[in-house]
C-alpha positions as CSV (number, residue, x, y, z in Angstrom):
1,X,98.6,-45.3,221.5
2,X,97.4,-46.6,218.2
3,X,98.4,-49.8,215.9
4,X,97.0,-50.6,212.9
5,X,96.1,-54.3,212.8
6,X,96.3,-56.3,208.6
7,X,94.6,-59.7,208.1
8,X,95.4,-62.2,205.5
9,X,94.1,-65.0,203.8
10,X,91.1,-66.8,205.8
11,X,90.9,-64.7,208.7
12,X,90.7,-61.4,206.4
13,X,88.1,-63.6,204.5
14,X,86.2,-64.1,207.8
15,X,86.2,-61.1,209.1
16,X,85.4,-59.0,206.5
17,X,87.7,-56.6,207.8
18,X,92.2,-56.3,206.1
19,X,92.8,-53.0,208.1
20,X,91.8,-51.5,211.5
21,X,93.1,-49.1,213.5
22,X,93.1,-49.6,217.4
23,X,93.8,-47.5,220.0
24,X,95.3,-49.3,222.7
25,X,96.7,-48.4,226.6
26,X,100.3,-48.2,227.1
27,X,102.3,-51.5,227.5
28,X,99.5,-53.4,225.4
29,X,100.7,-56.6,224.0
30,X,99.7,-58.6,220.7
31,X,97.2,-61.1,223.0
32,X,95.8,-57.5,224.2
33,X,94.7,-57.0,220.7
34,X,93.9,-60.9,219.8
35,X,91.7,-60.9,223.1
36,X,89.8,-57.1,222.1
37,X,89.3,-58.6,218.9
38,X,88.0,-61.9,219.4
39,X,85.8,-60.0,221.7
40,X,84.6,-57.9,219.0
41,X,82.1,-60.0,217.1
42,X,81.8,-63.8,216.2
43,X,83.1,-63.6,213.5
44,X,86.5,-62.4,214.7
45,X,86.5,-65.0,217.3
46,X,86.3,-67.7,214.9
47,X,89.1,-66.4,212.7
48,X,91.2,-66.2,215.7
49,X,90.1,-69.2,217.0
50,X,93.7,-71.4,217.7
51,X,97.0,-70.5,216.7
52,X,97.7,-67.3,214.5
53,X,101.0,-66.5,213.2
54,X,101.8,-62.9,214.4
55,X,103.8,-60.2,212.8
56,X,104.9,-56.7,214.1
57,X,106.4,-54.7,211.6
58,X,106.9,-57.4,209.3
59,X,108.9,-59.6,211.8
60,X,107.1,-62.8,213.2
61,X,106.8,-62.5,216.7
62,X,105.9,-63.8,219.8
63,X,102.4,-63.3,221.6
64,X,103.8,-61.7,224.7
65,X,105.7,-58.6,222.4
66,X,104.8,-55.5,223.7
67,X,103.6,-52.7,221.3
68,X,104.5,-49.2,220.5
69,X,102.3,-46.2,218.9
70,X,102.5,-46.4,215.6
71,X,103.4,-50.8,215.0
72,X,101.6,-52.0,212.3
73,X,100.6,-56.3,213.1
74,X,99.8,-58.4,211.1
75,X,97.6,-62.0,211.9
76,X,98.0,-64.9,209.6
77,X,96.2,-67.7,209.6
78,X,98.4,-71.3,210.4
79,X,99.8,-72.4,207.4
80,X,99.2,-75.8,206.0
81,X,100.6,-77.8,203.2
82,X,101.9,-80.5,201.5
């Protein structure tokens, strides 16, 4: 199956990278694609280094959601403020 994956704000800026399309094995969660991506370069690693807020078809989700063909997810950095 294949998801596309978006990155905003620092991490995009880290990476280098705002779009990428994965193809993934069946039942493949959003830590499958945090943990093929940090393992990617170290770059990618450091941007999802911590928490990251996770979105699948613009819903926050948890970690642990599983992912169909098609789901688009977003990563966003922690948000801070003030």
């Amino acid at each position: 199956m294949q998801v596309t994956v978006k990155t905003f704000a620092q991490t995009r800026e880290i990476t280098g990278e705002d779009n990428i399309a994965l193809n993934l094995s069946e039942n493949s969660t959003i830590e499958t694609v945090i943990s093929q991506l940090k393992a990617r370069s170290d770059k990618w690693a450091l941007a999802l280094e911590g928490s990251v807020l996770t979105a699948c078809n613009q819903e926050l989700c948890d970690p642990k959601t599983e992912l169909s063909d098609g789901d688009e997810l977003a990563l966003f950095p922690p948000v801070t403020g003030g």
